[in-house]
C-alpha positions as CSV (number, residue, x, y, z in Angstrom):
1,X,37.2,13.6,-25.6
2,X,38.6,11.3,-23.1
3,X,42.4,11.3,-22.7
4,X,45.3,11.0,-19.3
5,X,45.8,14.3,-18.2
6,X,49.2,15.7,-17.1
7,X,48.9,13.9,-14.1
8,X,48.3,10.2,-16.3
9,X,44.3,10.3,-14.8
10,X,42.2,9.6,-17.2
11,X,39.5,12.7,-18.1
12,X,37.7,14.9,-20.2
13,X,38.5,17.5,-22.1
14,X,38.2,20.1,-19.8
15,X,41.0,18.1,-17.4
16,X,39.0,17.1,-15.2
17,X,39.0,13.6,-13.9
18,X,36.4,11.4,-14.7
19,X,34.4,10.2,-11.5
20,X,33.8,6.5,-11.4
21,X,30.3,4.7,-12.5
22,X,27.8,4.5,-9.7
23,X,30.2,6.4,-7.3
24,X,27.7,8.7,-6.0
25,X,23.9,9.4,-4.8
26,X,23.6,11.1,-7.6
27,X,23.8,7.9,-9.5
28,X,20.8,6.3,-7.8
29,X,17.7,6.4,-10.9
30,X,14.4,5.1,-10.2
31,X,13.8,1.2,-11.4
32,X,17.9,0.0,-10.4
33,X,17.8,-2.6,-9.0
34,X,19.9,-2.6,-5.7
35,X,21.0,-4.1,-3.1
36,X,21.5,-2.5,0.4
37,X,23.6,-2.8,3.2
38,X,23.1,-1.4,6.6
39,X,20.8,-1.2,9.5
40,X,17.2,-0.6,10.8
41,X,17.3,1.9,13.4
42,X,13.6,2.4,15.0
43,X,12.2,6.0,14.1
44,X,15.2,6.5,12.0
45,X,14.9,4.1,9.4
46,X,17.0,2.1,7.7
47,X,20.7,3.9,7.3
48,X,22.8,2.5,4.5
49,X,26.6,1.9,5.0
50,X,26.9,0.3,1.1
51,X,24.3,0.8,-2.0
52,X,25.3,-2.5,-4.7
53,X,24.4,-1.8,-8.2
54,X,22.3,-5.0,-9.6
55,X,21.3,-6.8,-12.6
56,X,17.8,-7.5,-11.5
57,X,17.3,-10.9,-10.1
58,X,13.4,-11.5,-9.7
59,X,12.1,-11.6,-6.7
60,X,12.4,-8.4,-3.7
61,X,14.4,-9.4,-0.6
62,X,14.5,-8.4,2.8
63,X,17.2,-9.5,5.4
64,X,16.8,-8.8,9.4
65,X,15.5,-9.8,12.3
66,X,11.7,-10.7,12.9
67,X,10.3,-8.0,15.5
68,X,7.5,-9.8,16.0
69,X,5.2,-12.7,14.6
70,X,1.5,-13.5,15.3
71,X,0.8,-16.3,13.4
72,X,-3.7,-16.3,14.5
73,X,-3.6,-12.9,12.7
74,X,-1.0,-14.1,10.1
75,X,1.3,-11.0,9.9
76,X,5.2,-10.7,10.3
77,X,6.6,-7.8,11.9
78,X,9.8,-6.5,10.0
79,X,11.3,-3.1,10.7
80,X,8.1,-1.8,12.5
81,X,6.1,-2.8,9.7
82,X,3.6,-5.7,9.8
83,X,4.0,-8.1,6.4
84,X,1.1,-10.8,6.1
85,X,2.2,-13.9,6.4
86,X,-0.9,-15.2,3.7
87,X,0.5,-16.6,0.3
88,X,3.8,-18.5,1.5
89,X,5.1,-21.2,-0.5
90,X,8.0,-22.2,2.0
91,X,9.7,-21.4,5.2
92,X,13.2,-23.2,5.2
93,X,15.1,-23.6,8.4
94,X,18.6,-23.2,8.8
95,X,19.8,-26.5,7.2
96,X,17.7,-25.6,3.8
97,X,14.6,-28.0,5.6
98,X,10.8,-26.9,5.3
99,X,9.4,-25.8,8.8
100,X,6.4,-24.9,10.2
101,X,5.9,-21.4,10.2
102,X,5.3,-22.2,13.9
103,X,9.1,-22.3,14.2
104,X,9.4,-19.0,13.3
105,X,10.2,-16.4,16.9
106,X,11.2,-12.6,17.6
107,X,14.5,-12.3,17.2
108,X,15.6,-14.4,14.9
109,X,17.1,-13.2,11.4
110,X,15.3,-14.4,8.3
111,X,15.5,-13.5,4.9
112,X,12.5,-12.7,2.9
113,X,11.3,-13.1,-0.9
114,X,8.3,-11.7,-2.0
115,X,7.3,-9.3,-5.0
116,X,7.0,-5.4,-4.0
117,X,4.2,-3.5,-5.6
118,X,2.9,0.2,-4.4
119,X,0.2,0.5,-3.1
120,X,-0.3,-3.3,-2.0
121,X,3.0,-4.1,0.0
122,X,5.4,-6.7,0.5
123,X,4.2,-9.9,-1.2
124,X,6.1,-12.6,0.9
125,X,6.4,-16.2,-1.1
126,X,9.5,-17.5,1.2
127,X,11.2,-17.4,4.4
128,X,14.4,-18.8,4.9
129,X,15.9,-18.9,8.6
130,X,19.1,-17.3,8.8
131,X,21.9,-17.4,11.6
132,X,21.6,-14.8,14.2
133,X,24.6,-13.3,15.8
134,X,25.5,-10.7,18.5
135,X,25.0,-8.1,15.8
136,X,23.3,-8.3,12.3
137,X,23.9,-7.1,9.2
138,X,20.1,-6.1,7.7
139,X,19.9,-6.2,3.4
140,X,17.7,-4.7,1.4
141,X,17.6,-5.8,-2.2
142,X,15.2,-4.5,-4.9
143,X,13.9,-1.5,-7.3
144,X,14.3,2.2,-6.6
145,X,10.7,3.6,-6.4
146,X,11.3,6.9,-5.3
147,X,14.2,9.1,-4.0
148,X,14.9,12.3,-2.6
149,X,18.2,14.4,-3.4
150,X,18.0,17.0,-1.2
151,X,17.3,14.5,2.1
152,X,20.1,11.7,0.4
153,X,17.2,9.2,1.0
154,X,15.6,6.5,-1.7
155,X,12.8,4.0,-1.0
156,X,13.2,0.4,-1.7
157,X,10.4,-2.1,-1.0
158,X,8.4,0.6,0.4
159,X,11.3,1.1,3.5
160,X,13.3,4.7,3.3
161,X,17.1,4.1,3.0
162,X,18.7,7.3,3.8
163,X,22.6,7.2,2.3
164,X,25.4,9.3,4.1
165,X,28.5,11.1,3.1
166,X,29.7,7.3,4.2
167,X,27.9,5.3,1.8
168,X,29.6,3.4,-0.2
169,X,28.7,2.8,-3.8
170,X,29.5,0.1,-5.8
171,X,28.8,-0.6,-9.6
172,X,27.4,-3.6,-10.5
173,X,29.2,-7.0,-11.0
174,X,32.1,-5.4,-8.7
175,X,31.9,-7.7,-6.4
């Protein structure tokens, strides 16, 4: 039974308080669909300073900064990983425009839409250009397909995200 306790916290029956939905790594399930906050650090991975619980919206996402493109063999390199660049439908520049994927250079930040899938990859469908600043915020939005409680790290569209005591959890539609 759920009742305040002395202290006017709400919690069981046992007094103890009740810890908040989606407060935890221990919350994490495989198939949420997330989105995650943080940054690509090479050989690390990417470290997550927020995990968003969310309704799932469709397509997987990936925001950050191209490493490198090479558009005679097609492919897109996004945290050290190469993405082919084959079954676009759009690249939009800043101003919502369709580009050339010509326009596209290291560096700059982009967010990506594709479908995620083991074992075939990153699906890309659309790029969008993004602004790029001094320092970027990376995102990572999509399904949990595997995680690991002991090492505090999950996978998202095939990248590890590894959560600290820092992470920050937030249930969904809080924001």
């Amino acid at each position: 039974m759920i009742q305040n306790n002395s202290n006017g916290v709400r919690a069981n029956s046992s007094q103890e308080p009740l810890r908040p939905p989606f407060s935890d790594f221990a919350d994490l399930r495989i198939g949420q669909y997330v989105k995650i906050i943080g940054k690509y650090k090479q050989a690390a991975g990417f470290l997550a300073v927020e995990i968003m619980l969310e309704p799932q919206l469709g397509d997987a996402e990936i925001m950050c900064a191209i490493g490198k493109v090479d558009l005679e063999r097609r492919h897109m390199a996004v945290f050290d990983r190469e993405i082919p660049l084959l079954h676009i439908h759009e690249v939009k520049d800043l101003d919502h425009r369709l580009v050339d994927m010509a326009e596209l250079k290291s560096g700059q930040m982009v967010k990506l839409k594709g479908a995620y899938a083991e074992p075939q990859g990153f699906h890309l469908k659309k790029i969008r250009m993004k602004e790029t600043m001094e320092f970027n915020i990376e995102e990572l939005r999509g399904v949990i397909d595997k995680i690991d409680p002991v090492g505090r790290q999950l996978w998202v569209n095939g990248f590890s995200v590894a959560a600290t005591d820092k992470t920050i959890f937030v249930p969904e539609h809080a924001s």
